[in-house]
N, CA, C and O atoms as a GROMACS GRO file, in nm:
protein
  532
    1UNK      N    1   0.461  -0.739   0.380
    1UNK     CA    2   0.439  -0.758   0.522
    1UNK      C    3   0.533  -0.667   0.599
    1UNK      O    4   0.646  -0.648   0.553
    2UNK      N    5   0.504  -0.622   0.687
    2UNK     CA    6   0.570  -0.536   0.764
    2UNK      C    7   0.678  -0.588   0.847
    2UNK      O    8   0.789  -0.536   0.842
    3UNK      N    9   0.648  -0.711   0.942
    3UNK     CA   10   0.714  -0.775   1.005
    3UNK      C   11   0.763  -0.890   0.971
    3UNK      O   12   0.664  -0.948   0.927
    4UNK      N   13   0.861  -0.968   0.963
    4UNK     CA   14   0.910  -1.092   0.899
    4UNK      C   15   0.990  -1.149   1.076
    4UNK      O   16   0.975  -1.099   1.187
    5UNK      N   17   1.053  -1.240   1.042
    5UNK     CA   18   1.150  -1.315   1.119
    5UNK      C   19   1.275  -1.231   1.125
    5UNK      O   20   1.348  -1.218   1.224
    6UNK      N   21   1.283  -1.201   1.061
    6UNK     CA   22   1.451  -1.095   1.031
    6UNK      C   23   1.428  -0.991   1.106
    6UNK      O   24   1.525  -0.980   1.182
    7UNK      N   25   1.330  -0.887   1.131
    7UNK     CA   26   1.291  -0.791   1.211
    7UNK      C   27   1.282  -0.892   1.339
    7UNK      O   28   1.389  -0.883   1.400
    8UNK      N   29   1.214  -0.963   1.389
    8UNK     CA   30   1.214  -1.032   1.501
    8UNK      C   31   1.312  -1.078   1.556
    8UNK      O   32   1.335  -1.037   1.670
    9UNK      N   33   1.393  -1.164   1.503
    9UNK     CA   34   1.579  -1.187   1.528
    9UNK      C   35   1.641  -1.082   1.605
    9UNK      O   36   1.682  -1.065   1.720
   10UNK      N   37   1.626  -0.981   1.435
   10UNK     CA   38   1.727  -0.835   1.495
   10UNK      C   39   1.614  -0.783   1.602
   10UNK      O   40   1.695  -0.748   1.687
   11UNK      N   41   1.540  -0.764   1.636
   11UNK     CA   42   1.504  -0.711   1.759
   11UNK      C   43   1.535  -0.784   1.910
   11UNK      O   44   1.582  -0.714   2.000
   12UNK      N   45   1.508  -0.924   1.934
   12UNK     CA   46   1.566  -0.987   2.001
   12UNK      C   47   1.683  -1.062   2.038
   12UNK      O   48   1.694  -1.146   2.128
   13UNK      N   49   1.782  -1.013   1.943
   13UNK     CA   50   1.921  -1.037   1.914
   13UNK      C   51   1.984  -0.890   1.988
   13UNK      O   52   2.082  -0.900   2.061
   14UNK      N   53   1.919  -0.750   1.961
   14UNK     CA   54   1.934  -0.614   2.048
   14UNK      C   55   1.894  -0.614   2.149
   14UNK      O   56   1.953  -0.538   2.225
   15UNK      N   57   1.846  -0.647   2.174
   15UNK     CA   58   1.726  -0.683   2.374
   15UNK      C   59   1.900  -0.750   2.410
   15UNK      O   60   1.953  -0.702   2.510
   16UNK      N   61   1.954  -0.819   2.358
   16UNK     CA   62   2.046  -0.935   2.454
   16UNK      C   63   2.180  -0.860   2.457
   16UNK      O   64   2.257  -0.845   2.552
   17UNK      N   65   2.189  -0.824   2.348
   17UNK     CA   66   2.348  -0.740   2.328
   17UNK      C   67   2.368  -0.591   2.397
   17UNK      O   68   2.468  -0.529   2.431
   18UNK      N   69   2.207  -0.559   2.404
   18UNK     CA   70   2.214  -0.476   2.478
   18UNK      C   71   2.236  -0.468   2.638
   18UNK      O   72   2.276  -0.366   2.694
   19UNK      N   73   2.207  -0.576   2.697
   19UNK     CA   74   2.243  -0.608   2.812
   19UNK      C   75   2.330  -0.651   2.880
   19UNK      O   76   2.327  -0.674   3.001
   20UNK      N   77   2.464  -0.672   2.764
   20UNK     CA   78   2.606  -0.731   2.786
   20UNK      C   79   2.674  -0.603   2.798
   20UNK      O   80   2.636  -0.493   2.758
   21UNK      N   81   2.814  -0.644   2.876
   21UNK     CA   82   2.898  -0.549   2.882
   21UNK      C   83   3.028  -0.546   2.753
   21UNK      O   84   3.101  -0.459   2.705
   22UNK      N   85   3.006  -0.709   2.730
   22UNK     CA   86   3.132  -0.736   2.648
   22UNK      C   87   3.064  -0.818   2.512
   22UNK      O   88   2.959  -0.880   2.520
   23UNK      N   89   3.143  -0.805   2.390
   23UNK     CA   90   3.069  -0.836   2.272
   23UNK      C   91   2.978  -1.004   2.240
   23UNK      O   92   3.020  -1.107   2.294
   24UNK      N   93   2.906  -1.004   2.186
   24UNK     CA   94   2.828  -1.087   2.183
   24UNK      C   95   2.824  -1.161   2.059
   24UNK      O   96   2.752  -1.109   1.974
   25UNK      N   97   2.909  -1.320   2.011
   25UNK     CA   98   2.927  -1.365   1.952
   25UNK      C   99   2.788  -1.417   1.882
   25UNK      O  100   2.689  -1.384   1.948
   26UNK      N  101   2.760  -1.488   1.771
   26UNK     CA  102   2.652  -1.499   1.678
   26UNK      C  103   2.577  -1.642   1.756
   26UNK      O  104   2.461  -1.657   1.794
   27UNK      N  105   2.733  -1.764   1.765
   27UNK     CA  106   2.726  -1.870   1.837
   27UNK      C  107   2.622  -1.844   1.950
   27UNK      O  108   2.508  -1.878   1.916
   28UNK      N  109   2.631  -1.794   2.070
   28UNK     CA  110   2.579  -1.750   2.194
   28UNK      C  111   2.423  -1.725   2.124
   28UNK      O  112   2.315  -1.781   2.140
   29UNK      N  113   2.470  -1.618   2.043
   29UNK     CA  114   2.287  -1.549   2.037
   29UNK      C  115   2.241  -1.648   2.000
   29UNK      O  116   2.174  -1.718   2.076
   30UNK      N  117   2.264  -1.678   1.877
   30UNK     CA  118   2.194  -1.817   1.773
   30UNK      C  119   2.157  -1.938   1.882
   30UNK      O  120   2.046  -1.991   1.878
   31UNK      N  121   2.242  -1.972   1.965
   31UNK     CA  122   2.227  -2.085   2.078
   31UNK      C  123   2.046  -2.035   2.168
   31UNK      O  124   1.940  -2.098   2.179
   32UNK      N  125   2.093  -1.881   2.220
   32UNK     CA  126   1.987  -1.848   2.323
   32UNK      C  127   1.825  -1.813   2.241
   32UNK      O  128   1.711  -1.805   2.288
   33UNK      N  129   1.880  -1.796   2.086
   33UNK     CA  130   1.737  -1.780   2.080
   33UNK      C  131   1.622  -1.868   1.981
   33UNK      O  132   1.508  -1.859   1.936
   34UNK      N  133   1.780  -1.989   1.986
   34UNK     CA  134   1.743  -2.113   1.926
   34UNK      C  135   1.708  -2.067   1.778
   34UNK      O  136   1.603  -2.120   1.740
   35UNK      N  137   1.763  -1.987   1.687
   35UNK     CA  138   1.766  -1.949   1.567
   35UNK      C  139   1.862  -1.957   1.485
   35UNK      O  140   1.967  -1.918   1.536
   36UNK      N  141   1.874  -1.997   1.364
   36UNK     CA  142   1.988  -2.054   1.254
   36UNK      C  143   2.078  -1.941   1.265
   36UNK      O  144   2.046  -1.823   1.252
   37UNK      N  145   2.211  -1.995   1.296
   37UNK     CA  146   2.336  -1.919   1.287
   37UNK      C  147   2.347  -1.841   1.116
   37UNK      O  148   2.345  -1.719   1.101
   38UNK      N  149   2.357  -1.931   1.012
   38UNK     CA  150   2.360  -1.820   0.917
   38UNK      C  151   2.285  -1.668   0.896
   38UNK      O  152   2.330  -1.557   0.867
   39UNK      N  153   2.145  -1.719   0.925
   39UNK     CA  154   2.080  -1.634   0.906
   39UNK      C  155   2.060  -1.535   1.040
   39UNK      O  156   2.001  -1.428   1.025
   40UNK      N  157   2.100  -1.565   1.138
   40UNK     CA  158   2.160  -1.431   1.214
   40UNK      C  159   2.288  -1.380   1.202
   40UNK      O  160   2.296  -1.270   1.258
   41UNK      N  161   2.374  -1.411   1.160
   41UNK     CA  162   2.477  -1.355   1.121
   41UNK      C  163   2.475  -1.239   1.012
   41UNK      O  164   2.531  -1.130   1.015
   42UNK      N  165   2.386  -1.300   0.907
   42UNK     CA  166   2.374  -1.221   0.856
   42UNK      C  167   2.267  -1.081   0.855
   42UNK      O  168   2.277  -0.985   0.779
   43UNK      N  169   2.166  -1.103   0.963
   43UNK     CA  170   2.086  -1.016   1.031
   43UNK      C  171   2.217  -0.863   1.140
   43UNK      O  172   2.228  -0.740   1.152
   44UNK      N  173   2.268  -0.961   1.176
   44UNK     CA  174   2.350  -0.894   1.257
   44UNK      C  175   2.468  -0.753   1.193
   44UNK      O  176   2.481  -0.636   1.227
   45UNK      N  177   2.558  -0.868   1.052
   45UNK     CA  178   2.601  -0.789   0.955
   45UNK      C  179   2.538  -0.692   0.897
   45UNK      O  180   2.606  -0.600   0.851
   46UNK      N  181   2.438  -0.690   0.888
   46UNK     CA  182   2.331  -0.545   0.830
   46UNK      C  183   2.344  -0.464   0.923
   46UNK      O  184   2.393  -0.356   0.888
   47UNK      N  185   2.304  -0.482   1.098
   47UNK     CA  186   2.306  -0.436   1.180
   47UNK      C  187   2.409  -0.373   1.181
   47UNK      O  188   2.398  -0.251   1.193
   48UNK      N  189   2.521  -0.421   1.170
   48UNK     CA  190   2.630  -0.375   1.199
   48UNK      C  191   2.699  -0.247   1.067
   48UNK      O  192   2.752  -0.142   1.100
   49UNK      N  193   2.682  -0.285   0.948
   49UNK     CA  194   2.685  -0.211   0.842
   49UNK      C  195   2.596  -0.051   0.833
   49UNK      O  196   2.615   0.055   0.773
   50UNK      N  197   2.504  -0.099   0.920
   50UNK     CA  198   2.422   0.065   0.908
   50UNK      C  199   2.450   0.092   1.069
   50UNK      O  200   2.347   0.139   1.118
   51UNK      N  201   2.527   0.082   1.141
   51UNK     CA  202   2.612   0.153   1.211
   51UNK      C  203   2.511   0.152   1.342
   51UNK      O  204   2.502   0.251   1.414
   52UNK      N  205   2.415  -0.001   1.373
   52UNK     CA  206   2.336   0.027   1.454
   52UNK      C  207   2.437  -0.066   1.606
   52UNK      O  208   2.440  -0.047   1.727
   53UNK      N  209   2.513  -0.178   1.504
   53UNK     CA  210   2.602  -0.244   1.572
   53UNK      C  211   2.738  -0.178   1.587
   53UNK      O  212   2.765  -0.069   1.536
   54UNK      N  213   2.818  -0.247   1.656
   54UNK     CA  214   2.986  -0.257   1.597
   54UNK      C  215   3.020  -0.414   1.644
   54UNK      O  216   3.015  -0.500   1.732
   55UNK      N  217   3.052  -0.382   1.530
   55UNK     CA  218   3.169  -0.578   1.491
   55UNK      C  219   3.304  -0.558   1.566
   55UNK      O  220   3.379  -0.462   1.560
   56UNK      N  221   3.317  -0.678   1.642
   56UNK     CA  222   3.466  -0.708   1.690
   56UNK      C  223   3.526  -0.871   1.605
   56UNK      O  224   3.470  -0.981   1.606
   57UNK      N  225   3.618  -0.841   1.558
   57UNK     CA  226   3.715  -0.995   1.545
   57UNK      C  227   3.815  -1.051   1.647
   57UNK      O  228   3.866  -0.997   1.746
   58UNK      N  229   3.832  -1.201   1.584
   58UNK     CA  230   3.883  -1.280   1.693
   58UNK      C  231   3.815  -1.311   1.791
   58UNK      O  232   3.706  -1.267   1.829
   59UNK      N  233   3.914  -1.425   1.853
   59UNK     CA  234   3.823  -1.507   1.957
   59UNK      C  235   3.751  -1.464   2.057
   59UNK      O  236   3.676  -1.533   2.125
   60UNK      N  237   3.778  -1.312   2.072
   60UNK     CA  238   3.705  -1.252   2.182
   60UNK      C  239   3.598  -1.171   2.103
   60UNK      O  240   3.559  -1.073   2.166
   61UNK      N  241   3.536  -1.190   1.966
   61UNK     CA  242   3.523  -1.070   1.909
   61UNK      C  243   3.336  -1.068   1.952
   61UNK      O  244   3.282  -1.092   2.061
   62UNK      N  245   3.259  -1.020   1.789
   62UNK     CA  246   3.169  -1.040   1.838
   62UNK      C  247   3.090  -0.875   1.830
   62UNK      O  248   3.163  -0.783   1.794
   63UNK      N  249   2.921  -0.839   1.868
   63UNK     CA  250   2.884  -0.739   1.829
   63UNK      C  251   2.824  -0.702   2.004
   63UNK      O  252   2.802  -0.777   2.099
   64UNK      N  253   2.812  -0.546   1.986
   64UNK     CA  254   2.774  -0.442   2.079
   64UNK      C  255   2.693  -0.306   1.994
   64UNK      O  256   2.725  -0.256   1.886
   65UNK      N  257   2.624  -0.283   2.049
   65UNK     CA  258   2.532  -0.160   2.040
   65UNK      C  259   2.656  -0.056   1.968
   65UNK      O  260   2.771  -0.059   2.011
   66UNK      N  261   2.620   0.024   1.868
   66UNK     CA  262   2.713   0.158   1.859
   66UNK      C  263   2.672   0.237   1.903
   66UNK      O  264   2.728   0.343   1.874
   67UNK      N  265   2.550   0.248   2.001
   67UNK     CA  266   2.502   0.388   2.107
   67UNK      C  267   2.385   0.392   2.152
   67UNK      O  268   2.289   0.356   2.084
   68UNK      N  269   2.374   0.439   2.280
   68UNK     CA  270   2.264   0.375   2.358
   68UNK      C  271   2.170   0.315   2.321
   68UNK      O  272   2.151   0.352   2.205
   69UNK      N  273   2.091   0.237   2.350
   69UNK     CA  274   1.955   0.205   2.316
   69UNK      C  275   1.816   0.318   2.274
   69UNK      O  276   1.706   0.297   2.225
   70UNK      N  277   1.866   0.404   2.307
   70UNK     CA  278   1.765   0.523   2.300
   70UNK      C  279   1.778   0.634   2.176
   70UNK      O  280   1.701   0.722   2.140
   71UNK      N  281   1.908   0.591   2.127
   71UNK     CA  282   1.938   0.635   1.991
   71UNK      C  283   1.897   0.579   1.870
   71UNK      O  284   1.920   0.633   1.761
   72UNK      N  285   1.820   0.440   1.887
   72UNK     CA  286   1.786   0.408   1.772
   72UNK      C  287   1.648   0.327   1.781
   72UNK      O  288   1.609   0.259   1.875
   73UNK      N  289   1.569   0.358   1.627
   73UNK     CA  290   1.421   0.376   1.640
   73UNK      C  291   1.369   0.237   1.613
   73UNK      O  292   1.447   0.168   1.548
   74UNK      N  293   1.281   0.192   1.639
   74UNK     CA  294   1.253   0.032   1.617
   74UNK      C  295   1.212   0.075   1.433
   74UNK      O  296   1.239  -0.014   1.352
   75UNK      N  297   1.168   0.170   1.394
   75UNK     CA  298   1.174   0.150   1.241
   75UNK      C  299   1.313   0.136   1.126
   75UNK      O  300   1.334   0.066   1.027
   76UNK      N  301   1.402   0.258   1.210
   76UNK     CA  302   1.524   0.217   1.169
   76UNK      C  303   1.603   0.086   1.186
   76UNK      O  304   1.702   0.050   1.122
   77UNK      N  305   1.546   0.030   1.274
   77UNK     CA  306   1.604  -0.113   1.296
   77UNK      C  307   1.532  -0.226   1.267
   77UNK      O  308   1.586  -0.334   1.289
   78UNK      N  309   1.417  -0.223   1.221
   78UNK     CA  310   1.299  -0.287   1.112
   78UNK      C  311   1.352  -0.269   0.976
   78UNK      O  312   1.382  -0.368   0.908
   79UNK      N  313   1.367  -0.121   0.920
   79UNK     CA  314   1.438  -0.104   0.776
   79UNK      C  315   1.537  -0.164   0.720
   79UNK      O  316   1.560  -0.192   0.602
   80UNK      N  317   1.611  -0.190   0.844
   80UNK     CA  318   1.807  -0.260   0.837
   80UNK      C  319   1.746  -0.387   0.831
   80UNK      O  320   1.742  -0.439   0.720
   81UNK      N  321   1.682  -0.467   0.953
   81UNK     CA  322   1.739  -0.604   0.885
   81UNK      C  323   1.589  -0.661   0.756
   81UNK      O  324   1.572  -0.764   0.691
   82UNK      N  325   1.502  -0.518   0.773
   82UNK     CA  326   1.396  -0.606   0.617
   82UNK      C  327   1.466  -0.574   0.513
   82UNK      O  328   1.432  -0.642   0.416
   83UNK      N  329   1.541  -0.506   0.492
   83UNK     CA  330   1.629  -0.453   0.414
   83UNK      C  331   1.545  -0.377   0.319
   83UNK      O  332   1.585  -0.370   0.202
   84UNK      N  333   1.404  -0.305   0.362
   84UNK     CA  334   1.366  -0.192   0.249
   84UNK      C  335   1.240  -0.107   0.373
   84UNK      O  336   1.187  -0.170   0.465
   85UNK      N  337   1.227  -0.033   0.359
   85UNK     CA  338   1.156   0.054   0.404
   85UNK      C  339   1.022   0.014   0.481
   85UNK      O  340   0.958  -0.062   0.409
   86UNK      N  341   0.969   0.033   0.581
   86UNK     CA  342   0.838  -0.053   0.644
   86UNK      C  343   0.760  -0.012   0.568
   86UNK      O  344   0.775   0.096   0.511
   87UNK      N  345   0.652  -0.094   0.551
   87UNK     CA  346   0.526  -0.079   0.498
   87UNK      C  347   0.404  -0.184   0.497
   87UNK      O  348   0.426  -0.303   0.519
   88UNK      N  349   0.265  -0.130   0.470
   88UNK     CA  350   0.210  -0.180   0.566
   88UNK      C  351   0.132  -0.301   0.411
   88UNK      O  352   0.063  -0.401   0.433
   89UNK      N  353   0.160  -0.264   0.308
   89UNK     CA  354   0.137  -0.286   0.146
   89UNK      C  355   0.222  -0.200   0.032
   89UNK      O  356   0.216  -0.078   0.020
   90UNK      N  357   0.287  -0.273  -0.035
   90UNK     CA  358   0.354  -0.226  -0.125
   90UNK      C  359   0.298  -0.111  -0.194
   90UNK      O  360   0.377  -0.030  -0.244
   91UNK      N  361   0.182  -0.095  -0.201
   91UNK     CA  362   0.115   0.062  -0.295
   91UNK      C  363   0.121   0.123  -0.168
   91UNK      O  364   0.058   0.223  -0.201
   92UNK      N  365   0.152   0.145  -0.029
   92UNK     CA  366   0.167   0.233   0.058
   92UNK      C  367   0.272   0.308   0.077
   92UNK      O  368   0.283   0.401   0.157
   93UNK      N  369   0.398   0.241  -0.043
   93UNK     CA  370   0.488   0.306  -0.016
   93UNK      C  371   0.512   0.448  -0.107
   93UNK      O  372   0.432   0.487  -0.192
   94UNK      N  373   0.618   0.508  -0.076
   94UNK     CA  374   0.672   0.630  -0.154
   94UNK      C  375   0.683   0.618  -0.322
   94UNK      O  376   0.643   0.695  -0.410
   95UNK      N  377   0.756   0.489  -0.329
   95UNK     CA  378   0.780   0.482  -0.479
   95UNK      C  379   0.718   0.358  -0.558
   95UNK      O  380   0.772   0.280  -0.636
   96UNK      N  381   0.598   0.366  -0.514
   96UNK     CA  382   0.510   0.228  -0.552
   96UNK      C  383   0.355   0.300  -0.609
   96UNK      O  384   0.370   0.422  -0.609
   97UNK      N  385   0.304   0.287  -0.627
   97UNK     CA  386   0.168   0.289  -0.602
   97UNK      C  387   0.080   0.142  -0.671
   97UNK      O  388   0.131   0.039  -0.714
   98UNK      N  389  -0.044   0.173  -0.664
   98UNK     CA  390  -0.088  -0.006  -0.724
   98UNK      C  391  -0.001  -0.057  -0.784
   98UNK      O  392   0.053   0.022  -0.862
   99UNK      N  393   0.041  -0.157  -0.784
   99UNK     CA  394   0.090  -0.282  -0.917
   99UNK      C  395   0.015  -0.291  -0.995
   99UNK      O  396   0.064  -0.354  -1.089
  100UNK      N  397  -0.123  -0.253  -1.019
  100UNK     CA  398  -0.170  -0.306  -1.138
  100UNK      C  399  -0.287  -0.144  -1.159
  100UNK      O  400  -0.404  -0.134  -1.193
  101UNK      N  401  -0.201  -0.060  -1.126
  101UNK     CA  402  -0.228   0.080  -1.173
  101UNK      C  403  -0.387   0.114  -1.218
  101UNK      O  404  -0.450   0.142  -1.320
  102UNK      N  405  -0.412   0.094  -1.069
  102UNK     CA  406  -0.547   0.167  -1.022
  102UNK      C  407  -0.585   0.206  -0.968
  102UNK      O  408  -0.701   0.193  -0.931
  103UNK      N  409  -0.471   0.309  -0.921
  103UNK     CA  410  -0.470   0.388  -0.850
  103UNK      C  411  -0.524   0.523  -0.845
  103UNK      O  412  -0.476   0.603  -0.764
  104UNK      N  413  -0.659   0.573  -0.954
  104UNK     CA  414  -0.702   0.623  -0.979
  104UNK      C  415  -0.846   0.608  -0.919
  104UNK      O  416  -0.899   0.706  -0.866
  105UNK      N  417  -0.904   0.499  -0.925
  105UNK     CA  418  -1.006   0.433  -0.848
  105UNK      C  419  -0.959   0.359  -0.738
  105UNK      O  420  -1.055   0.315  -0.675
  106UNK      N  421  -0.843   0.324  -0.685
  106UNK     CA  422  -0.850   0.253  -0.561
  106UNK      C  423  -0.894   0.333  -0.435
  106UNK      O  424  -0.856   0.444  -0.397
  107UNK      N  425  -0.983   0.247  -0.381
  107UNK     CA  426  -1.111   0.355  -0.274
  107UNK      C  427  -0.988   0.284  -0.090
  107UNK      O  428  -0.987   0.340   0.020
  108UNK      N  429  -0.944   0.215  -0.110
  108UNK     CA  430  -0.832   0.200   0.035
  108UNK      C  431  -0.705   0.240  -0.003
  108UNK      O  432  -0.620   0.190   0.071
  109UNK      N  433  -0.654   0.319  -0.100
  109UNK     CA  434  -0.529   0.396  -0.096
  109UNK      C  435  -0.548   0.463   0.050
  109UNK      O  436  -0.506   0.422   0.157
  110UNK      N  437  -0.620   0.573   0.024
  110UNK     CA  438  -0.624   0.650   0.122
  110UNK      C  439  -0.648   0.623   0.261
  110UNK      O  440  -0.597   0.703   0.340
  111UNK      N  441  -0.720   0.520   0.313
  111UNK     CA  442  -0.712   0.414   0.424
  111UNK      C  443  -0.548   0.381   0.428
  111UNK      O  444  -0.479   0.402   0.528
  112UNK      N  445  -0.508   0.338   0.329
  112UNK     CA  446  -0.347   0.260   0.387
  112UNK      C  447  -0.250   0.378   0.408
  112UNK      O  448  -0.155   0.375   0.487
  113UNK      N  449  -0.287   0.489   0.322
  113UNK     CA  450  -0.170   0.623   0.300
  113UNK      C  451  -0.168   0.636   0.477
  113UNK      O  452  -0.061   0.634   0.537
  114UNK      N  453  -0.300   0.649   0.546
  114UNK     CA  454  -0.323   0.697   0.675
  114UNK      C  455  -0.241   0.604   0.817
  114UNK      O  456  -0.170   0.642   0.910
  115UNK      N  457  -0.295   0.464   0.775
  115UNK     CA  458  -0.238   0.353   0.836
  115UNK      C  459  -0.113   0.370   0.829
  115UNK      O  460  -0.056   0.406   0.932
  116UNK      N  461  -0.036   0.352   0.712
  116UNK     CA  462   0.109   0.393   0.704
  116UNK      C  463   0.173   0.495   0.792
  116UNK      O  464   0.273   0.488   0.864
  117UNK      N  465   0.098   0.582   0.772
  117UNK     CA  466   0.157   0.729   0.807
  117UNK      C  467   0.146   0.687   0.975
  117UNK      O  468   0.245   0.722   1.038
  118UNK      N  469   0.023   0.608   1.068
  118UNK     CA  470   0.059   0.587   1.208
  118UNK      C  471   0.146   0.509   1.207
  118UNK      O  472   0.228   0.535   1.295
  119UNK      N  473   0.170   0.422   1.148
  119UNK     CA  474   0.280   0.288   1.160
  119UNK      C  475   0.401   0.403   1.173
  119UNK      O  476   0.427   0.450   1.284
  120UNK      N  477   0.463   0.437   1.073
  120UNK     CA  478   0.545   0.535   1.049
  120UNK      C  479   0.598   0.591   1.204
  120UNK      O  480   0.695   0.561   1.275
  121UNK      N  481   0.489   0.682   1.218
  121UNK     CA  482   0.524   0.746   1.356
  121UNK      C  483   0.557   0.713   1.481
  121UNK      O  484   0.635   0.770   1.558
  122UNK      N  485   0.475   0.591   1.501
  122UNK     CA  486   0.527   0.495   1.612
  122UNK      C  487   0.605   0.454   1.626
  122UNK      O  488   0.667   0.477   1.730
  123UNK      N  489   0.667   0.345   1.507
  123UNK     CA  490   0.794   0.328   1.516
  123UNK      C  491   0.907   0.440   1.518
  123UNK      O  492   1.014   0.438   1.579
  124UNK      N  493   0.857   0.535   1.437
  124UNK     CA  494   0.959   0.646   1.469
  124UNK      C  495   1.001   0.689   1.582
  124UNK      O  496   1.115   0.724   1.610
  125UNK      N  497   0.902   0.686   1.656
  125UNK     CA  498   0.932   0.714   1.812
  125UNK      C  499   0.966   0.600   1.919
  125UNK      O  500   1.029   0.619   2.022
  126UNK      N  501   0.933   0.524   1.893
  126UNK     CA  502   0.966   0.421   2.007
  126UNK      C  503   1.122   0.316   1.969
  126UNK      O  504   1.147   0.261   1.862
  127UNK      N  505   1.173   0.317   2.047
  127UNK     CA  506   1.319   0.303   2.062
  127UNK      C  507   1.301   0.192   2.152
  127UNK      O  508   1.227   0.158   2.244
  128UNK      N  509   1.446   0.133   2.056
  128UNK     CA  510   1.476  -0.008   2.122
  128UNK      C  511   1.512   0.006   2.339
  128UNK      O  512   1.507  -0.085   2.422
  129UNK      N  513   1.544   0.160   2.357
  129UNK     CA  514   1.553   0.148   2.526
  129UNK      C  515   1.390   0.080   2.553
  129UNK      O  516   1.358  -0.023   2.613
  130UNK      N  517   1.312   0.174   2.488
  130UNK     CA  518   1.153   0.138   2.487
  130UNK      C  519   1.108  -0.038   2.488
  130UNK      O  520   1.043  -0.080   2.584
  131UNK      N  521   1.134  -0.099   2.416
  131UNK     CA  522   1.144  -0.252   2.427
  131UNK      C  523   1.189  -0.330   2.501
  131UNK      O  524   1.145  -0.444   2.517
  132UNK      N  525   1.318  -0.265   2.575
  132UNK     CA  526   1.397  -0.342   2.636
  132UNK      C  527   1.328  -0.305   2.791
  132UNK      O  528   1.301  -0.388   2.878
  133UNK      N  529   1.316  -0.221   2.795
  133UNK     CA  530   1.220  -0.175   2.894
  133UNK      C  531   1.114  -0.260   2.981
  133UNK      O  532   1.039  -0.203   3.061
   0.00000   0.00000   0.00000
């Protein structure tokens, strides 16, 4: 599946942090978007690990954007918190093809190769300023 809850979180967890001036604790988000604290925390920690966030500690601490909103792509920020590459079916990807290797006769490879390839681009281009927008 392309989209999960974890992409949804981290996208609406960036809509909010992006609109603060000062860092944005897990407590707060988890409160506003009525979603389990562990599991945004740890949405967030990804975020923050591929350098889309920055982490602050202590009582004031807490996460902020590491650069504008317009620097980063809603696929790159789909990839981080699904934690593997978008796709629209596992044989669509780069290092997959059928699971059950029939991919010789499969007549919607080439349907999904195409699908993929728009998914791909869109998200490539459209940026979280784009959402928040």
């Amino acid at each position: 599946m392309l989209l999960t809850k974890a992409s949804e979180y981290a996208l609406l967890s960036l809509i909010i942090i992006s609109q603060k001036d000062k860092p944005q604790d897990v407590d707060s988000l988890s409160t506003q978007l009525d979603i389990s604290k562990s599991f945004l925390a740890k949405i967030l920690q990804s975020l923050a690990k591929e350098g889309i966030l920055k982490s602050f500690k202590g009582a004031h601490g807490g996460f902020l954007l590491a650069k504008n909103p317009n620097e980063f792509s809603i696929k790159q920020i789909v990839a981080c918190a699904e934690k593997k590459p978008t796709m629209v079916l596992e044989c669509t990807t780069e290092f997959g093809c059928c699971p059950s290797n029939k991919s010789d006769f499969c007549r919607i490879l080439p349907f999904l190769n195409k699908l993929q390839s728009k998914i791909d681009d869109f998200l490539d281009n459209m940026t979280l300023k784009d959402i928040i927008s």
